[in-house]
C-alpha positions in Angstrom: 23.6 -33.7 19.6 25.2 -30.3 19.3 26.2 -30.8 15.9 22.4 -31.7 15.0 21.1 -28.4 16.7 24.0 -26.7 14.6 22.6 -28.0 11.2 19.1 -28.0 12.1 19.3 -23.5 12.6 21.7 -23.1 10.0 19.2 -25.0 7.5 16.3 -22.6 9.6 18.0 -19.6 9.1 18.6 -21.0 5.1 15.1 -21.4 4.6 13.7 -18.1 6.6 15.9 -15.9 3.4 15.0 -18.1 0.9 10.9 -17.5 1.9 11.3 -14.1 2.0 13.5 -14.0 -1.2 10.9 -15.6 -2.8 7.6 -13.5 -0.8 8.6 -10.9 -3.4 8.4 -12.9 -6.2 5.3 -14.5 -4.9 3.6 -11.5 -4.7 3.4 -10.8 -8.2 2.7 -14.1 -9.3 0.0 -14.9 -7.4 -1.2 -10.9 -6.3 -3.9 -9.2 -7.6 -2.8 -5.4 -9.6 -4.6 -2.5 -9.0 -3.8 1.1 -9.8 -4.1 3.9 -7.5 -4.2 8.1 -8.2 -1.5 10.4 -5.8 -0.1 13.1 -5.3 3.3 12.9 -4.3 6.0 15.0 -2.1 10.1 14.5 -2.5 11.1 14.4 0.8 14.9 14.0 1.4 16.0 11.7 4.4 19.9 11.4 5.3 19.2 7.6 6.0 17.5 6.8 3.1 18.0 8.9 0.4 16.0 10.2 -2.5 12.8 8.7 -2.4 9.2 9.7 -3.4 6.8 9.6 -0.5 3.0 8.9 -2.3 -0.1 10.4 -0.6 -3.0 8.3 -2.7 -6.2 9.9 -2.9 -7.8 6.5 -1.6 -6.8 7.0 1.4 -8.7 9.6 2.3 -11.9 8.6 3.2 -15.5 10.3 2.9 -17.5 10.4 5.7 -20.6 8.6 3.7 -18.0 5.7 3.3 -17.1 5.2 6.7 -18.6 2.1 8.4 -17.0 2.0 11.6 -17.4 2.9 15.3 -16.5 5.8 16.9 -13.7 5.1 19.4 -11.3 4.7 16.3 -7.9 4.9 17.7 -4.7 5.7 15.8 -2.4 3.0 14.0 -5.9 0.5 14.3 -6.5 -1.7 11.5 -9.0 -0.7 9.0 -10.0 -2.6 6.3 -10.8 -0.3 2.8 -12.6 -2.0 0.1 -11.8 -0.4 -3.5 -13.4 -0.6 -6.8 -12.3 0.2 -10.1 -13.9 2.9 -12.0 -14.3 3.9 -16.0 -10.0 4.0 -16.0 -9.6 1.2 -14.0 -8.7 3.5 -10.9 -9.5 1.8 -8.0 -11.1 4.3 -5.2 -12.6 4.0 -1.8 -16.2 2.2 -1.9 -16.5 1.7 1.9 -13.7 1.2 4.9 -14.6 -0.7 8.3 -13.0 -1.4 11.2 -14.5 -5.2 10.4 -13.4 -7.4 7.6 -16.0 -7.2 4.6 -16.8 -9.1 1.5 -15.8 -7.8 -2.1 -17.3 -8.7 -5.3 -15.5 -10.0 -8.0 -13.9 -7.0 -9.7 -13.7 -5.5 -5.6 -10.7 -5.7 -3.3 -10.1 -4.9 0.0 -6.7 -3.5 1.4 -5.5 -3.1 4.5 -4.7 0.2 5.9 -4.1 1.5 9.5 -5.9 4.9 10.8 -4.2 8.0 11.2 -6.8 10.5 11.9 -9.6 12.6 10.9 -9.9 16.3 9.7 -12.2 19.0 10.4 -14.0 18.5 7.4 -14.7 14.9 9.2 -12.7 12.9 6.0 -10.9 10.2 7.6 -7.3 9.4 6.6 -5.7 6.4 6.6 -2.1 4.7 5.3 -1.7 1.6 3.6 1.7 1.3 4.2 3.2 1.3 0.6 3.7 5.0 0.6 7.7 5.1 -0.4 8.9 4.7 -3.8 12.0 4.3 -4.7 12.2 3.1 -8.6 15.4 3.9 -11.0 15.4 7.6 -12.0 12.4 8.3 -9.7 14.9 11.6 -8.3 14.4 13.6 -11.6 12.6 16.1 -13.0 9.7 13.7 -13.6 8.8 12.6 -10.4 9.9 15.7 -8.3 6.9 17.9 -9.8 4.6 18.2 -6.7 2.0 19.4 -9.2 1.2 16.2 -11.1 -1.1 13.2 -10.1 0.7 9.6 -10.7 -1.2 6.3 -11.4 0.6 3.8 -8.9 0.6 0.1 -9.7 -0.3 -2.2 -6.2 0.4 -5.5 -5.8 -1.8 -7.0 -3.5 -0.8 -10.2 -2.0 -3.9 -13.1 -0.7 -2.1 -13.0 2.7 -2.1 -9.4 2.9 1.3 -8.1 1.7 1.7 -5.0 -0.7 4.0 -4.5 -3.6 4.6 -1.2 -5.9 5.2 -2.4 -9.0 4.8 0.5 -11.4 5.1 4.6 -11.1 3.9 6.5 -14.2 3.0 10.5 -14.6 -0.8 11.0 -15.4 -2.1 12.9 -18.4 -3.4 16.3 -17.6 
């Protein structure tokens, strides 16, 4: 019996790596890609490096595109639905503390709330905000000054993937 119990979380524990070996490959597969604008800071962390810490400009949210109540608390889940524009930049369209419907060319990501300013813009995270890509320490990406077009996997059971970093054209 013991030796049945053995196998049975040794082939658990086998499976649980291989599913989330293969979640990241999933992802990209079966994800829709959209493209958000940033700004970006190079904040240095002794535990995890060089990294580039993405502020998009999606998630800060107009006050004629909120749609929610007004006991928001902080870390809640809010639900932003995007849409693409002329350059195929997705930007916010409306964000709700409910679940909404998105048209076709529309998608909804999740984000959590982290407050509002005095200019009563809401700002929220959607939890892909670290970057850390081959050569993403040089020159390139450690100009505060320049806006970046982020590439977003988003997953159908609601996982997030950056796929791409590139410098924008002034």
């Amino acid at each position: 019996m013991r030796k049945k119990i053995l196998i049975f979380a040794v082939a658990f524990q086998v499976l649980f790596l291989i599913s989330m070996a293969a979640s990241s490959y999933f992802i990209e597969e079966f994800g829709k890609v959209i493209k958000l604008q940033t700004e970006p800071n190079d904040p240095r962390d002794v535990f995890y490096g060089d990294y580039t810490y993405l502020n998009y400009s999606a998630e800060t949210i107009r006050p004629e595109n909120w749609f929610t109540n007004e006991n928001v608390q902080s870390n809640q889940v809010i639900y932003v639905l995007l849409t693409p524009n002329e350059n195929n930049i997705h930007q916010v369209k409306a964000a709700s503390d409910k679940r909404m419907d998105a048209d076709e060319e529309d998608v909804i990501i999740t984000a959590r709330y982290s407050y509002q300013d005095q200019d009563n813009m809401h700002h929220v995270n959607f939890g892909v905000n670290r970057f850390y890509g081959e050569g993403h320490t040089d020159e390139n990406f450690n100009n505060n000054k320049k806006r970046y077009l982020v590439e977003i996997a988003l997953s159908p059971w609601g996982q997030k993937k950056i796929l791409n970093m590139k410098a924008m054209e002034e």
